[in-house]
KETIVEX-982552 format. One record per residue (C-alpha): residue number from 1; residue in three letters; chain; x, y, z. Coordinates in Angstrom, 1 decimal. Layout:
BEGIN
zamar,kefi,mido,x,y,z
NUM,ALA,A,X,Y,Z;
...
***
This chain:
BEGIN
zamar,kefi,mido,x,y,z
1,UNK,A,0.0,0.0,0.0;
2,UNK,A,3.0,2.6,0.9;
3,UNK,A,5.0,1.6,-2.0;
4,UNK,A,1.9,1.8,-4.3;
5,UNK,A,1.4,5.3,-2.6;
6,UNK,A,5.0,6.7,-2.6;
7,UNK,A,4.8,5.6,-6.5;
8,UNK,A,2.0,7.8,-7.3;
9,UNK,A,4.1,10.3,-5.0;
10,UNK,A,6.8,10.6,-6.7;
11,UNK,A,5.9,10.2,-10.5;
12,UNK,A,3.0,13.2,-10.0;
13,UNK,A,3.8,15.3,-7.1;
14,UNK,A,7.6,15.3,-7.5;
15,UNK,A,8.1,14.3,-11.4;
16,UNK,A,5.6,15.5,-13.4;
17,UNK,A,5.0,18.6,-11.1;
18,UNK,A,8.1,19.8,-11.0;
19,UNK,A,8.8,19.7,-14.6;
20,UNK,A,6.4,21.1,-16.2;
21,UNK,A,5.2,24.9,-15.7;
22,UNK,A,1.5,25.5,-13.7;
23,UNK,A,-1.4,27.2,-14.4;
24,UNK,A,-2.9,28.7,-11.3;
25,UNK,A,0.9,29.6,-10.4;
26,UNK,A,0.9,32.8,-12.4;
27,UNK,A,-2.6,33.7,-12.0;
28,UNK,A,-1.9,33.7,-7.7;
29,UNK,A,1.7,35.6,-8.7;
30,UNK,A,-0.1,37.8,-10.7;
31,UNK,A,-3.1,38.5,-8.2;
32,UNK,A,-0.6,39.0,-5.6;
33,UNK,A,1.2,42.0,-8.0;
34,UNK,A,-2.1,43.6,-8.9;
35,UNK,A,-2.8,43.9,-5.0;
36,UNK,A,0.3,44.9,-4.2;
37,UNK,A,-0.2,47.7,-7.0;
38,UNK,A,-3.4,48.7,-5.8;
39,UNK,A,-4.8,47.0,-9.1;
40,UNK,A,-7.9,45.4,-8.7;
41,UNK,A,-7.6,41.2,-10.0;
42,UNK,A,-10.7,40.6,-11.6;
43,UNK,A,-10.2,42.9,-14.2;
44,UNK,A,-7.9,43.3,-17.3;
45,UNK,A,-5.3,40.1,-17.6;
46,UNK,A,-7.2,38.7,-14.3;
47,UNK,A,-11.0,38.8,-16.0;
48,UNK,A,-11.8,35.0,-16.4;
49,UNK,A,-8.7,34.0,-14.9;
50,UNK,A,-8.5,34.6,-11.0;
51,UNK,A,-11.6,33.3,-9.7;
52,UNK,A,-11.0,33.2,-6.6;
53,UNK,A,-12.4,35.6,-3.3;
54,UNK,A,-9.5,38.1,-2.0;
55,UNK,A,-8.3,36.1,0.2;
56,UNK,A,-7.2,33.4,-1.7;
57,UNK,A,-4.7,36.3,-3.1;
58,UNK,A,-3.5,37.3,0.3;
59,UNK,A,-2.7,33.7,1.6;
60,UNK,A,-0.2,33.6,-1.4;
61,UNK,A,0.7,36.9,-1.1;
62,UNK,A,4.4,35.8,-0.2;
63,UNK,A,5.2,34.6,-3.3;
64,UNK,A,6.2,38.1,-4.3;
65,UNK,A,9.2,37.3,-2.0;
66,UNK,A,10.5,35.3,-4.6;
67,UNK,A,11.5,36.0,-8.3;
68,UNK,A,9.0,34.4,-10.4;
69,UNK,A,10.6,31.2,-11.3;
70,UNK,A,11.6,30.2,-8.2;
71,UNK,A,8.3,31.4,-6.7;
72,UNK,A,7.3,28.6,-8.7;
73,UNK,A,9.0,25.7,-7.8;
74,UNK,A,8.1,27.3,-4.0;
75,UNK,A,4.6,26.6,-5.3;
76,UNK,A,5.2,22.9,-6.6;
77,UNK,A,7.5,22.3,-3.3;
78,UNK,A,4.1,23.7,-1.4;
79,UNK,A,1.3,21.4,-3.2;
80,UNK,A,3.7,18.2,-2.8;
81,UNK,A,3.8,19.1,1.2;
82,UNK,A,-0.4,19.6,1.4;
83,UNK,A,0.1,16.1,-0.7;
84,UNK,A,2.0,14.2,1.8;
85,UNK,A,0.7,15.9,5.1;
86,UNK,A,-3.4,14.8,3.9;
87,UNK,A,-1.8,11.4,4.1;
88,UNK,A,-0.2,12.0,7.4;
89,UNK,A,-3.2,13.4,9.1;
90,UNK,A,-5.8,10.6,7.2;
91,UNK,A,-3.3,8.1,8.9;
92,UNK,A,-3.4,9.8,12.4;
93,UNK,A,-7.0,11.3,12.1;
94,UNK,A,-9.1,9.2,10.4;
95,UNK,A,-9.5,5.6,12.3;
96,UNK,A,-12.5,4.2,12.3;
97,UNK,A,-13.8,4.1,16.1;
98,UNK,A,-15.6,1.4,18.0;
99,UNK,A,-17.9,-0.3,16.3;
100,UNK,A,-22.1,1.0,16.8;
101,UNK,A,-23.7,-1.9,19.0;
102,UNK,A,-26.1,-4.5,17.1;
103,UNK,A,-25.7,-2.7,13.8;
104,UNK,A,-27.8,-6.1,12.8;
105,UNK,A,-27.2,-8.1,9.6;
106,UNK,A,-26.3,-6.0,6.2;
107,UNK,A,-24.0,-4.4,8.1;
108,UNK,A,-19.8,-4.6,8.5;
109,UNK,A,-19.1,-7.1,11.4;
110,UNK,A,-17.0,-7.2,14.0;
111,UNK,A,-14.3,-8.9,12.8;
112,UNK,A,-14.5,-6.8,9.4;
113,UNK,A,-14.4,-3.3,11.2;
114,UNK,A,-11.6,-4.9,13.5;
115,UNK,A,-9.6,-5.7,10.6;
116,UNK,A,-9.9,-2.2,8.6;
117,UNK,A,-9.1,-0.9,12.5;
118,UNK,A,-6.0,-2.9,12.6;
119,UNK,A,-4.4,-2.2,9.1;
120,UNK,A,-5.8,1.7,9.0;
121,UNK,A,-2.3,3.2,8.0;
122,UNK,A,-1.9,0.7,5.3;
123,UNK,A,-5.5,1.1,4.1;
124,UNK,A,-5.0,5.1,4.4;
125,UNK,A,-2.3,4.7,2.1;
126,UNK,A,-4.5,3.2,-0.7;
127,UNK,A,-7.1,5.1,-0.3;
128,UNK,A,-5.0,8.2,-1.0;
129,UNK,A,-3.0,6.4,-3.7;
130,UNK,A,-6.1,5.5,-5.3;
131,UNK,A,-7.4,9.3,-5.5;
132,UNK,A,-7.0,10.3,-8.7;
133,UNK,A,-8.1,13.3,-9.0;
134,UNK,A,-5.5,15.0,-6.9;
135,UNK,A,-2.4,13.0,-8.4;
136,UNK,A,-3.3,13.0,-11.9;
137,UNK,A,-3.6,16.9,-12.0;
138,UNK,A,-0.5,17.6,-10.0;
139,UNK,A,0.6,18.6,-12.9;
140,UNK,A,-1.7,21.1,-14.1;
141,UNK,A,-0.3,23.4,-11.0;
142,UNK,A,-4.1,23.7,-9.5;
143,UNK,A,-4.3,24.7,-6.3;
144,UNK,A,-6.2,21.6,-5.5;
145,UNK,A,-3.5,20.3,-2.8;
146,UNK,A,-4.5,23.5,-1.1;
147,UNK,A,-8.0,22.3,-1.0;
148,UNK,A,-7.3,18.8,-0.5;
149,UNK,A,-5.3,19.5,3.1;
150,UNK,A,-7.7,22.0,4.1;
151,UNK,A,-10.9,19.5,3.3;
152,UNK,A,-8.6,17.2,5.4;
153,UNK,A,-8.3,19.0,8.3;
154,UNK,A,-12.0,20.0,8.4;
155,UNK,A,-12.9,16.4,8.8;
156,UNK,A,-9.8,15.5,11.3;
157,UNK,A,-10.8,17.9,13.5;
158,UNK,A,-14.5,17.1,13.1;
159,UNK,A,-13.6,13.4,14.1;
160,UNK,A,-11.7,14.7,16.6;
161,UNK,A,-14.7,16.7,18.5;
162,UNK,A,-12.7,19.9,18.1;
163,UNK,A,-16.1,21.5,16.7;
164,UNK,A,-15.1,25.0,16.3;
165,UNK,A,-11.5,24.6,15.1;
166,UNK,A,-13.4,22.7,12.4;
167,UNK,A,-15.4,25.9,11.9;
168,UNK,A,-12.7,28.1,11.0;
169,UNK,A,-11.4,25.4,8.6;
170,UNK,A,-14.5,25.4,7.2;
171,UNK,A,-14.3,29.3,6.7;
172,UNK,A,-10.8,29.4,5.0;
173,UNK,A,-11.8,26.2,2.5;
174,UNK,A,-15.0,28.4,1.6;
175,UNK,A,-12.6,31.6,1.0;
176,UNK,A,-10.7,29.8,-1.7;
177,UNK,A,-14.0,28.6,-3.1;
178,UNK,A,-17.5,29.7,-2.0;
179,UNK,A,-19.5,26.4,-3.0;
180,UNK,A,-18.4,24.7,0.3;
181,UNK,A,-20.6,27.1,1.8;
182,UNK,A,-23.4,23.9,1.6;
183,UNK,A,-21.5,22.2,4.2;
184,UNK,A,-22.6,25.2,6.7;
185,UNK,A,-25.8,24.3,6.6;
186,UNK,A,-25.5,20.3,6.5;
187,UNK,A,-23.1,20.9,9.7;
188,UNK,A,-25.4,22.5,11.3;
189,UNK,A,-28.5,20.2,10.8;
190,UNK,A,-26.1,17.4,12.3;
191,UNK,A,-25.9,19.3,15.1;
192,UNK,A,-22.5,20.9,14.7;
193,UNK,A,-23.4,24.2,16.0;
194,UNK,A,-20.1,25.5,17.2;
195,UNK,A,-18.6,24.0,14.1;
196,UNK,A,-21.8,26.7,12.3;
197,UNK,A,-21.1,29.6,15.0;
198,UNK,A,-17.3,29.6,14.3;
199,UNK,A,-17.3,29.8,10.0;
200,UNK,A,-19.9,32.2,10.5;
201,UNK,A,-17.8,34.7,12.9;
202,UNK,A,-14.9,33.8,10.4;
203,UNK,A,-17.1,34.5,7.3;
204,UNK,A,-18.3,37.7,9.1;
205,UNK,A,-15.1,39.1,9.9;
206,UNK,A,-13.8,38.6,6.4;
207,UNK,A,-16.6,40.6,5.3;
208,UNK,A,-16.3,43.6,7.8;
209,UNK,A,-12.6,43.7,6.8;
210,UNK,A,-13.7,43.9,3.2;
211,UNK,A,-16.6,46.3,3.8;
212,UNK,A,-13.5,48.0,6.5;
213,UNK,A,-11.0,48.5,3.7;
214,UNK,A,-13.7,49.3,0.4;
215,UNK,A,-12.4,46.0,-0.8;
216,UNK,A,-15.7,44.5,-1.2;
217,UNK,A,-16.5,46.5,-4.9;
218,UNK,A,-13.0,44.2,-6.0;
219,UNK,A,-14.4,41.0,-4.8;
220,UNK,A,-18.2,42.1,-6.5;
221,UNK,A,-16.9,41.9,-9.6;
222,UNK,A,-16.1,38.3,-8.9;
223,UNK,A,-19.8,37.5,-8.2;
224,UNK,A,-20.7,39.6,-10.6;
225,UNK,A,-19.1,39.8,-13.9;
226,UNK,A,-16.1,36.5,-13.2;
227,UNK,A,-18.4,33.6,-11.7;
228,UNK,A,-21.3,34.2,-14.1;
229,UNK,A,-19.4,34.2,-17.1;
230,UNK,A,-17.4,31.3,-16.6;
231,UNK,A,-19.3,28.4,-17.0;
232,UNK,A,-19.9,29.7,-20.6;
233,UNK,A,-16.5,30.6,-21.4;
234,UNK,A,-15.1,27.4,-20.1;
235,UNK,A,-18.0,24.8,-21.0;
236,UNK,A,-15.5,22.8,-23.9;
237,UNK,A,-13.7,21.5,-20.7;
238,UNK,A,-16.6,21.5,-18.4;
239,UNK,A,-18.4,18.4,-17.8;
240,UNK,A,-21.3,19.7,-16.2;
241,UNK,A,-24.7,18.3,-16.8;
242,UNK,A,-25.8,21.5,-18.5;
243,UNK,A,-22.2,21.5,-21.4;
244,UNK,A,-23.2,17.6,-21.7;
245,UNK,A,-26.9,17.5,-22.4;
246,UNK,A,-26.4,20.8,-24.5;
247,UNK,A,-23.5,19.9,-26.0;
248,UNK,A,-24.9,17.1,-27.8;
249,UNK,A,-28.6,17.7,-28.0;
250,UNK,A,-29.1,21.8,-28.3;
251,UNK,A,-26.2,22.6,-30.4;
252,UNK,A,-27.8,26.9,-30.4;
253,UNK,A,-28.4,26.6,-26.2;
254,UNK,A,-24.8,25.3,-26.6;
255,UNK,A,-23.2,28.4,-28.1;
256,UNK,A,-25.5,30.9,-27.4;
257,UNK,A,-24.0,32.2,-24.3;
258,UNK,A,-27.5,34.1,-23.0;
259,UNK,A,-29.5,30.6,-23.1;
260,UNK,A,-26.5,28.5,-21.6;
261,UNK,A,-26.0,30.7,-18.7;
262,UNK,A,-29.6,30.8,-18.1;
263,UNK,A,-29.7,26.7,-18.4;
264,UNK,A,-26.4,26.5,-16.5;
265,UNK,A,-28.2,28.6,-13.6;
266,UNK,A,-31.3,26.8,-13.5;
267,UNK,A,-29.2,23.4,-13.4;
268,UNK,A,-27.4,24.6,-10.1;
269,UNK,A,-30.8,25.9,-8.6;
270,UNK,A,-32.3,22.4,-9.2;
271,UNK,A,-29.4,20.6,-7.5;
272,UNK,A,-29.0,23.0,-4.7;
273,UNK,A,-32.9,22.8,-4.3;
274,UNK,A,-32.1,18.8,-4.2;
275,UNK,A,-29.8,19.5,-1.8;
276,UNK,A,-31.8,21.2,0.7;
277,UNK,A,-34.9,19.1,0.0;
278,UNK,A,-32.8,16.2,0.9;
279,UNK,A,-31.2,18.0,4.4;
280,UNK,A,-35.3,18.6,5.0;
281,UNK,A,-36.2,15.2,4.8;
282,UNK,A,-33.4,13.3,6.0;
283,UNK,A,-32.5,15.7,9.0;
284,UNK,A,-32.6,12.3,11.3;
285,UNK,A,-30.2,10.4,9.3;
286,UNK,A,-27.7,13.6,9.3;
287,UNK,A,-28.4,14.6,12.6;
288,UNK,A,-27.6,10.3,14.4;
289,UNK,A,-24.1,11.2,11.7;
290,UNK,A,-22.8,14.1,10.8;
291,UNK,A,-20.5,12.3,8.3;
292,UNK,A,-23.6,11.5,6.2;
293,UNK,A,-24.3,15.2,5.8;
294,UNK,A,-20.9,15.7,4.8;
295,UNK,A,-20.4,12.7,2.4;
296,UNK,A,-23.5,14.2,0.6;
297,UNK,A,-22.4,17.6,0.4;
298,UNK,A,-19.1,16.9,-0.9;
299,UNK,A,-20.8,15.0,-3.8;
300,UNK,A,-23.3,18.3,-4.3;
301,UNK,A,-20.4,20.6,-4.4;
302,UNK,A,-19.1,19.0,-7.3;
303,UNK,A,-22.8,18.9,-9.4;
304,UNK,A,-23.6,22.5,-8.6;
305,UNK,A,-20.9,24.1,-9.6;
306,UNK,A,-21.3,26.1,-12.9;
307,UNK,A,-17.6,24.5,-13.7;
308,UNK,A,-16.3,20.8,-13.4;
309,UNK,A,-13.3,19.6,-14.8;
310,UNK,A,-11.9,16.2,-13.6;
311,UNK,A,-9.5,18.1,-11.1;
312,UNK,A,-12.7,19.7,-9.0;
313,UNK,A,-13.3,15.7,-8.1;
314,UNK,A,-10.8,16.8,-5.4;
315,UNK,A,-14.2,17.6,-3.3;
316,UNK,A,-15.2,14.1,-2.6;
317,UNK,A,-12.2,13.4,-0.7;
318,UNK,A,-14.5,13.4,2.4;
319,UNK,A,-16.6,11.6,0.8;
320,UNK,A,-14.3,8.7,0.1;
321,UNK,A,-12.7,8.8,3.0;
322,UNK,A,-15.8,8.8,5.4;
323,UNK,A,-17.7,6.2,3.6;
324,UNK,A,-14.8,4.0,5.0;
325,UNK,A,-15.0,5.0,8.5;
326,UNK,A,-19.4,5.1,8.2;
327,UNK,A,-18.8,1.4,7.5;
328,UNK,A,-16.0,0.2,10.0;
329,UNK,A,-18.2,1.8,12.1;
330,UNK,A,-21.4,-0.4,11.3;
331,UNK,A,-23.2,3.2,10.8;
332,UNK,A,-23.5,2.4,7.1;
333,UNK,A,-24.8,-0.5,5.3;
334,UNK,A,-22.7,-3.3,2.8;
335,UNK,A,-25.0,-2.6,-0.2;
336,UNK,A,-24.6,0.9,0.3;
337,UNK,A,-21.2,1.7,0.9;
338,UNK,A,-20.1,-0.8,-1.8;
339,UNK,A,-22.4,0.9,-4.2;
340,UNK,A,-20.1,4.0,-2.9;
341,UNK,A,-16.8,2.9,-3.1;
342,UNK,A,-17.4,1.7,-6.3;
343,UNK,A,-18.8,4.2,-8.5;
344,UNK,A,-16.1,6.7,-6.8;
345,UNK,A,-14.0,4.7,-7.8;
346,UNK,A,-14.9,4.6,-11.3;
347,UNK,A,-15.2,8.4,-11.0;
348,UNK,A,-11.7,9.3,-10.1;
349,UNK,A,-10.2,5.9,-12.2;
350,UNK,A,-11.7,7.9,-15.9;
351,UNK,A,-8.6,9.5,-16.2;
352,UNK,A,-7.0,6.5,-17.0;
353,UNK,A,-9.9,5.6,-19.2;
354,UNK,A,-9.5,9.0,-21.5;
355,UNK,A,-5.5,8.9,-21.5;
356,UNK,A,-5.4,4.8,-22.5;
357,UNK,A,-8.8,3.9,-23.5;
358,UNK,A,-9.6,3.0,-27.6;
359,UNK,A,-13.4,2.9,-27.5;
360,UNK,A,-15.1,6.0,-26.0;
361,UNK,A,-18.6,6.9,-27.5;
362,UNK,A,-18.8,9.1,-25.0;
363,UNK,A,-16.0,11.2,-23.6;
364,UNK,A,-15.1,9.7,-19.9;
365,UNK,A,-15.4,12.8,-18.0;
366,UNK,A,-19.0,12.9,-18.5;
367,UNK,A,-19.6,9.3,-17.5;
368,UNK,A,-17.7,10.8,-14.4;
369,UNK,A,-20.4,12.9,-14.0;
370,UNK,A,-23.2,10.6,-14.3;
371,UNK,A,-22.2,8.0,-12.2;
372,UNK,A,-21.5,10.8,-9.6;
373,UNK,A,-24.8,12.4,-10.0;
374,UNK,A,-25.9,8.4,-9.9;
375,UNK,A,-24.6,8.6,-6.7;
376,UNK,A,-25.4,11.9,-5.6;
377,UNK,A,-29.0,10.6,-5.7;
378,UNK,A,-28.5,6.6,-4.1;
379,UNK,A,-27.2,8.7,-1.1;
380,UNK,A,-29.4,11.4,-0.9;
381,UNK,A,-32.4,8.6,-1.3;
382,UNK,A,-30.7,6.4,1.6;
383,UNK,A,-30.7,9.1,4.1;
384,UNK,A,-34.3,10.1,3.6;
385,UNK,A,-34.9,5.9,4.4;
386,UNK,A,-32.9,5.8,7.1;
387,UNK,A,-34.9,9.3,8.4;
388,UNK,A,-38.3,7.7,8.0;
389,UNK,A,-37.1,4.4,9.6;
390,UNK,A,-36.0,6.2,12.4;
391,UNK,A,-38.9,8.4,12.9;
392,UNK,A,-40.8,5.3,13.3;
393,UNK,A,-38.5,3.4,15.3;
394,UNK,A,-39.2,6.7,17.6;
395,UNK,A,-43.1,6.3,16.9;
396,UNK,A,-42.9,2.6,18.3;
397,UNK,A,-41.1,3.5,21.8;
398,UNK,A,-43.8,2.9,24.0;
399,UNK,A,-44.1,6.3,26.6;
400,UNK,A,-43.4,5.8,29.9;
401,UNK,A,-46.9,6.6,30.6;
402,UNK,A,-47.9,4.1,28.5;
403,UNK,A,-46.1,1.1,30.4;
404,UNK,A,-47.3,2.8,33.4;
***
């Protein structure tokens, strides 16, 4: 599992990474620059390009410490530390704990979740080696290893009871990217309400500073005139529903860039509706695990965004990750977390399937996407069960008066 890990390791994070020049390197040097001007980023050579709130700009704002090209390899060296450290803190962070009492048949045994207990740093190390979408971008010079460590230490510290630490992780994840916001809510239906009370203080205080400073009109233009326009400008690598289903069955919705925004927002609406319908009715289920609420999310934070390219997979790490503990754990069922494991699987292993595969009637990236919005609906649909089943489990406690 380790060798099979440090293989991955070193082709991608170290090989491939460091030999061949980023994308989002130059568009967080050049950020950094404009700021440090007094230039606002969303405009001129940043329009389309930085898409990212302020603060993403200021995190990296050391890299104008550094002449450009070694502020570069600073960046790779960076992205192959988040790399390593997720491992570490999955290893350290992420054991399955004791298993839930008379989980009854369907479910992982005892000597099952023992077992996945027992070997937890080996397993770690395949379940990271087999995550795709973080190794086979490496590349590409995303800033998904920034993601990826911050993701992991949202969920280390959640499984760790630190509630509120796991807040202001929360907070800095949604200030690189604002869909994560949808775990706020999720979080908070569980019943994580320091984990809700601390991204909101964090989220608040970002915006005083902005409001503080005048900054806010710079970031606007990102809500306003960046984010809308990029699912449009971007859609012949986006594999989001809307770019499929337009793509190959309404050629004029697919380059009319008025109807494909309008379809592209309606598609999001729908699946954040979904999403909420879903946290509504299944409030039992997320509230008895809060790792439900966020397996779910993490799969509706990939199908609501306006954008997806195979890279943005990077947001199910939770979700592969938990799935595992849910199940050690005899919280989740065989059928389901099977079901799970495998079509994830299939998700992040389509890379291989573009690169290597002869016979693709359909490009692999949006089978991704089905199978994940597949998924995304299995899940969503087990949780209500479970909700219902436990609403009646509650129904057919006799009262205390009633024995009486």
């Amino acid at each position: 599992m380790w060798v099979f890990w440090g293989f991955m390791f070193l082709k991608y994070a170290i090989g491939q990474q460091f030999s061949i020049a980023g994308c989002d390197y130059p568009k967080h040097h050049l950020a950094a620059v404009d700021i440090s001007q007094g230039r606002n980023p969303y405009i001129g050579h940043g329009y389309l390009s930085f898409n990212y709130p302020l603060m993403t700009a200021w995190l990296f704002y050391f890299l104008l410490l550094f002449p450009v090209d070694h502020g570069e390899v600073l960046w790779d060296a960076l992205h192959a530390g988040f790399t390593a450290l997720s491992l570490i803190l999955v290893v350290f962070f992420y054991r399955p704990g004791a298993r839930a009492a008379g989980p009854g048949p369907g479910f992982c045994g005892a000597a099952e979740g023992e077992w996945i207990r027992r070997h937890w740093p080996s397993l770690s190390a395949l379940l990271m080696a087999l995550f795709s979408p973080l190794f086979l971008d490496l590349f590409c010079g995303n800033i998904d290893p920034f993601i990826l460590v911050l993701l992991v230490v949202m969920g280390a510290l959640l499984m760790r009871g630190w509630d509120a630490a796991a807040g202001v992780a929360l907070a800095l994840v949604c200030l690189v990217k604002m869909t994560p916001v949808l775990f706020a809510p999720g979080l908070l239906l569980a019943g994580k309400k320091r984990t809700f009370r601390a991204w909101a203080a964090v989220m608040g205080l970002y915006a005083a500073v902005l409001l503080a400073t005048g900054l806010w009109q710079w970031e606007w233009d990102l809500y306003t005139k960046t984010l809308p326009n990029i699912g449009f400008e971007y859609r012949e690598f986006s594999r989001t529903i809307t770019a499929m289903i337009s793509k190959f069955f309404f050629p004029v919705l697919y380059n009319t860039k008025a109807q494909f925004d309008r379809a592209s927002l309606i598609a999001s609406l729908a699946v954040a509706a979904v999403h909420f319908g879903i946290l509504g009715a299944g409030w039992r289920a997320f509230r008895e695990s809060w790792r439900m609420a966020v397996i779910f999310t993490s799969m509706t934070i990939v199908l609501v965004s306006p954008l997806l390219e195979y890279h943005h997979h990077t947001w199910e790490i939770l979700a592969w990750l938990l799935i595992v503990v849910e199940y050690a754990e005899g919280r989740m069922g065989r059928k389901l977390f099977w079901t799970s494991a495998v079509v994830l699987l299939c998700v992040f292993e389509c890379r291989y399937w573009n690169e290597y595969g002869s016979y693709r009637p359909i490009h692999p990236y949006y089978v991704a996407t089905l199978l994940l919005l597949g998924l995304w609906i299995v899940t969503g649909t087990a949780a209500v069960r479970k909700s219902l089943a436990l609403r009646n489990r509650k129904d057919e406690q006799p009262s205390t008066m009633a024995i009486l």
